[in-house]
Kinemage of the C-alpha trace (Angstrom):
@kinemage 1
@onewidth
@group {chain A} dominant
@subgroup {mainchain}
@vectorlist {calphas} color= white
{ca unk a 1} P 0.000 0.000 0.000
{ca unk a 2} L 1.284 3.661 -0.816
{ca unk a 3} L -0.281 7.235 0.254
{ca unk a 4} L -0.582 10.432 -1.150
{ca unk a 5} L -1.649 13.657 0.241
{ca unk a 6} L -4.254 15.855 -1.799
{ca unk a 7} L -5.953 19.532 -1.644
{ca unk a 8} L -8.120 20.727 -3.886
{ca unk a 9} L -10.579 22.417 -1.702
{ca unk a 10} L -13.113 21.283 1.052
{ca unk a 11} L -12.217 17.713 1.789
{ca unk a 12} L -15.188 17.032 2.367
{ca unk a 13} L -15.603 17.312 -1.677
{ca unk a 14} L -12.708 15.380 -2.472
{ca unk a 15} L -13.162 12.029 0.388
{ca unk a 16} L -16.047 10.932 -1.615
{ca unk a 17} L -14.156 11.079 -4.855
{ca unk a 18} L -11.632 9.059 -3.416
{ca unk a 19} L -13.220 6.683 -1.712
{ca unk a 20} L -15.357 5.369 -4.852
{ca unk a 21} L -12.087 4.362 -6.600
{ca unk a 22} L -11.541 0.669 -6.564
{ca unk a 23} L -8.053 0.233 -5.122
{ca unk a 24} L -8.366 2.938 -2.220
{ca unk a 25} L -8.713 1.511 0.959
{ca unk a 26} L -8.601 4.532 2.877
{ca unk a 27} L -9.133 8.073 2.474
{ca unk a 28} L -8.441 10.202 5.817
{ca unk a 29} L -9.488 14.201 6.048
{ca unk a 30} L -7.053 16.506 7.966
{ca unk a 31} L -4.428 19.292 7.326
{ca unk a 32} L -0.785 19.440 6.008
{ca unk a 33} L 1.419 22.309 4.719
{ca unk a 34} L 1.461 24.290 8.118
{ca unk a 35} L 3.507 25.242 11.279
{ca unk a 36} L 1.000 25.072 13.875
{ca unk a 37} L 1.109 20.889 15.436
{ca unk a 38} L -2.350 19.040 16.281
{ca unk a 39} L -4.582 21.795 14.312
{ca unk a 40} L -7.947 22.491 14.634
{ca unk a 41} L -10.412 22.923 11.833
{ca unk a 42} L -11.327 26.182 13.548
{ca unk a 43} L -7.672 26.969 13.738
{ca unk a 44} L -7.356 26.305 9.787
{ca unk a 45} L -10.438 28.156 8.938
{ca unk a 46} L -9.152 30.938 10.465
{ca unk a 47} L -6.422 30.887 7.137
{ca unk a 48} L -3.818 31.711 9.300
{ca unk a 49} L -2.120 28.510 9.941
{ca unk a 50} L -0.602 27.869 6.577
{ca unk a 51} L -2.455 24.305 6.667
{ca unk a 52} L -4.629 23.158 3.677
{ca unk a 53} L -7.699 21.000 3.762
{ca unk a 54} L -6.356 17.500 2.648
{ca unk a 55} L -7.102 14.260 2.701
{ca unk a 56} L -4.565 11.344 2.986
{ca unk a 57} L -5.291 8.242 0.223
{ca unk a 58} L -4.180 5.231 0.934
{ca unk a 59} L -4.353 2.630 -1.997
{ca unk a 60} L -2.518 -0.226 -4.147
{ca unk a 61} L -0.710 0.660 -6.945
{ca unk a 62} L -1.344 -3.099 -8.404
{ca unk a 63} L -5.192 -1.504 -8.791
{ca unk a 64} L -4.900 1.797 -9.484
{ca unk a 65} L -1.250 3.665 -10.555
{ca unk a 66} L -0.518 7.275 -8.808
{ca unk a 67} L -0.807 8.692 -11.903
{ca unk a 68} L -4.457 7.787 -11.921
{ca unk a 69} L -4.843 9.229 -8.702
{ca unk a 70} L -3.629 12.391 -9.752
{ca unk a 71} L -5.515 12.612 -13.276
{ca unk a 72} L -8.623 12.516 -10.903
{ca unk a 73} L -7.397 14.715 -8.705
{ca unk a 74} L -7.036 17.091 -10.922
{ca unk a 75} L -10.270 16.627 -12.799
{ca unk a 76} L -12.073 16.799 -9.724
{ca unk a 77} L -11.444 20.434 -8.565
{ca unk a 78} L -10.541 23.748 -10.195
{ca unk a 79} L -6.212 23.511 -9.900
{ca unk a 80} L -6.438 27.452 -11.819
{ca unk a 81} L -8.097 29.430 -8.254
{ca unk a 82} L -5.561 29.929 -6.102
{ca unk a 83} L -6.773 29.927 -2.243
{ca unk a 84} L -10.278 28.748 -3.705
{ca unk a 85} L -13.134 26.482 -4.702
{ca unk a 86} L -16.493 27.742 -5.419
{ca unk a 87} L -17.469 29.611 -2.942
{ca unk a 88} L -15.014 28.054 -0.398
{ca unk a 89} L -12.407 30.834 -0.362
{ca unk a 90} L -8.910 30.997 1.511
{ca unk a 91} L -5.845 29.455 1.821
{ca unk a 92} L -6.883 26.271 3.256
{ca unk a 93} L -8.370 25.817 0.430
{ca unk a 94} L -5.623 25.764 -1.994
{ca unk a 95} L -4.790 23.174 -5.098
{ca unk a 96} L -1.605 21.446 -3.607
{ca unk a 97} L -0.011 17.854 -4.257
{ca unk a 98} L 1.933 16.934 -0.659
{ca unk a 99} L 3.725 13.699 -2.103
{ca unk a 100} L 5.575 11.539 0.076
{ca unk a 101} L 8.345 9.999 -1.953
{ca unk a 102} L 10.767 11.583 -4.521
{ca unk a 103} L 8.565 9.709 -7.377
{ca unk a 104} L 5.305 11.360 -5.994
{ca unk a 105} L 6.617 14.457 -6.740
{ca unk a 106} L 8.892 13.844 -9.672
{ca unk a 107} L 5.636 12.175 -11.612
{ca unk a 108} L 2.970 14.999 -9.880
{ca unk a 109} L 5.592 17.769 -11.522
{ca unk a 110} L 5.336 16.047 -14.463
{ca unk a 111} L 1.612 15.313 -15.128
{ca unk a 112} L 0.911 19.134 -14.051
{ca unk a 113} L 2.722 20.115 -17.139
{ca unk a 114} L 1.111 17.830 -19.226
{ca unk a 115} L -2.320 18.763 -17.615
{ca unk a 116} L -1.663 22.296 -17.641
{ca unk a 117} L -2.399 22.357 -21.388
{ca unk a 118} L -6.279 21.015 -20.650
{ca unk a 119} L -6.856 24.955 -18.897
{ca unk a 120} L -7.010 28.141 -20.513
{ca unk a 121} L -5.735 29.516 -17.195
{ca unk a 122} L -2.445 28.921 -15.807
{ca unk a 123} L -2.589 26.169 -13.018
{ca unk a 124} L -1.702 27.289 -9.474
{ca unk a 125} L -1.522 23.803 -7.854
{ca unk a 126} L 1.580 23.650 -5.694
{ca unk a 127} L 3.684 20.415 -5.561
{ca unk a 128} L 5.481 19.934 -2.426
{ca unk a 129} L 6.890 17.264 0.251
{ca unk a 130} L 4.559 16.569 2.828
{ca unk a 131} L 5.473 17.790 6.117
{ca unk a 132} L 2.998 16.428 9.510
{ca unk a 133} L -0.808 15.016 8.492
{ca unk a 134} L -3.025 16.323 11.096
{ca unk a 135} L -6.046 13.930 11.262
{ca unk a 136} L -9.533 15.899 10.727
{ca unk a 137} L -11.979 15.711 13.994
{ca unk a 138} L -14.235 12.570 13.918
{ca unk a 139} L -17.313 14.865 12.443
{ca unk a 140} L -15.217 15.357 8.909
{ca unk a 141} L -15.022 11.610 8.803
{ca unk a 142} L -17.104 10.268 5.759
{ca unk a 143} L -19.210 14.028 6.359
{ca unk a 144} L -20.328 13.636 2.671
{ca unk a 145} L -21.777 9.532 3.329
{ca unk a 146} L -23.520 10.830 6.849
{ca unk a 147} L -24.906 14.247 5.765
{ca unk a 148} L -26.330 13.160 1.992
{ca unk a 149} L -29.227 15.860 2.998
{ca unk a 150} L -27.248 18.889 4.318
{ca unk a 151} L -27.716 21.406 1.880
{ca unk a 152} L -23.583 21.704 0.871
{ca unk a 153} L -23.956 17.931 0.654
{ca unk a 154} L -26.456 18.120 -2.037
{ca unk a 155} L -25.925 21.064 -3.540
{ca unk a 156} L -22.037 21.141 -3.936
{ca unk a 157} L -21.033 17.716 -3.176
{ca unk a 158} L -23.472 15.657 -5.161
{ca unk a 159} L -23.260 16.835 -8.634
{ca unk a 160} L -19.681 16.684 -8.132
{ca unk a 161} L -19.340 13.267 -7.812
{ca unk a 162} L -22.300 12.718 -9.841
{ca unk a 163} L -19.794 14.700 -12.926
{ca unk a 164} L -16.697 12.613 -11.280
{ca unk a 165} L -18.374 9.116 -11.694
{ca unk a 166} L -19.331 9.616 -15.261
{ca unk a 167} L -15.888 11.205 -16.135
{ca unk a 168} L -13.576 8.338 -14.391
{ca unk a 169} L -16.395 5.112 -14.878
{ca unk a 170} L -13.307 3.137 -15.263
{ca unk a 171} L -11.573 3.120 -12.080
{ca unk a 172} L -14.550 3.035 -10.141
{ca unk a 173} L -15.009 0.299 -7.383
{ca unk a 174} L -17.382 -2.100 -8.094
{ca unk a 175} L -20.886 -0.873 -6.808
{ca unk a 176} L -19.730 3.040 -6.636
{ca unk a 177} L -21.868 3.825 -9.938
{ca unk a 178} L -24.311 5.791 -8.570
């Protein structure tokens, strides 16, 4: 099993992305990229911090390559707003790639510039080593699977990953459809 670390946003948007694609067997909310140790999400909200909203995929590159990982991750959220997503707006917020091994970030450099070509606006997704994962509080956990009805669930959230599972059908677990 490998990780990566991903922002693009609200992780509550990007754990259900994740978690429907067959070969992850974990996907983990928290923080990365700051100074501040054992952060809270008020703490982070506050944009002061320097941590981003992440989440930390665990998965088997015999079932799905990195490479996959990050040609979803970066057809899942807008990498060309810097500090934002939709209405979510600040730093903890950002487009950032926190790989954990020299390859991570060799190939994440690498697919960026070949991505970079699908936007008419220059990406702003940074690509660094991962310092400390902070694990989100319990109530970010799966938000997206235990709050279908809250109105950013259905409203932001859903026709995301309604868009995400007709865009990547083919590295969807089995079951994850609809």
């Amino acid at each position: 099993m490998e990780q990566i670390i991903l922002g693009g946003g609200c992780f509550w948007c990007l754990e259900p992305v994740f978690q429907a694609l067959a070969g992850v067997t974990e996907v983990v909310p928290g923080y990365c990229g700051g100074s501040l140790p054992e952060p809270t999400y008020e703490q982070v909200c506050r944009g002061d911090t320097g941590h981003v909203e992440v989440i930390r995929v665990t998965y088997d590159p015999d079932q799905i390559p990195c490479r996959a990982l990050l040609e979803v991750f970066f057809g899942s959220h807008d990498p060309t707003t810097p500090d934002r997503q939709g209405n979510d707006v600040g730093p903890q917020y950002a487009s950032v790639i926190f790989a954990l091994s020299p390859e991570q970030l060799a190939l994440a450099q690498a697919l960026r510039s070949e991505v970079a070509a699908m936007f008419e606006a220059p990406l702003c997704t940074r690509i660094e080593m991962a310092g400390p994962f902070w694990p989100a509080e319990g109530v970010h956990h799966a938000y997206y699977a235990n709050n279908p009805e809250q109105g950013y669930c259905r409203y932001v959230i859903a026709p995301k990953l309604a868009k995400f599972r007709q865009r990547y059908a083919q590295w969807l677990k089995q079951g994850a459809g609809r």
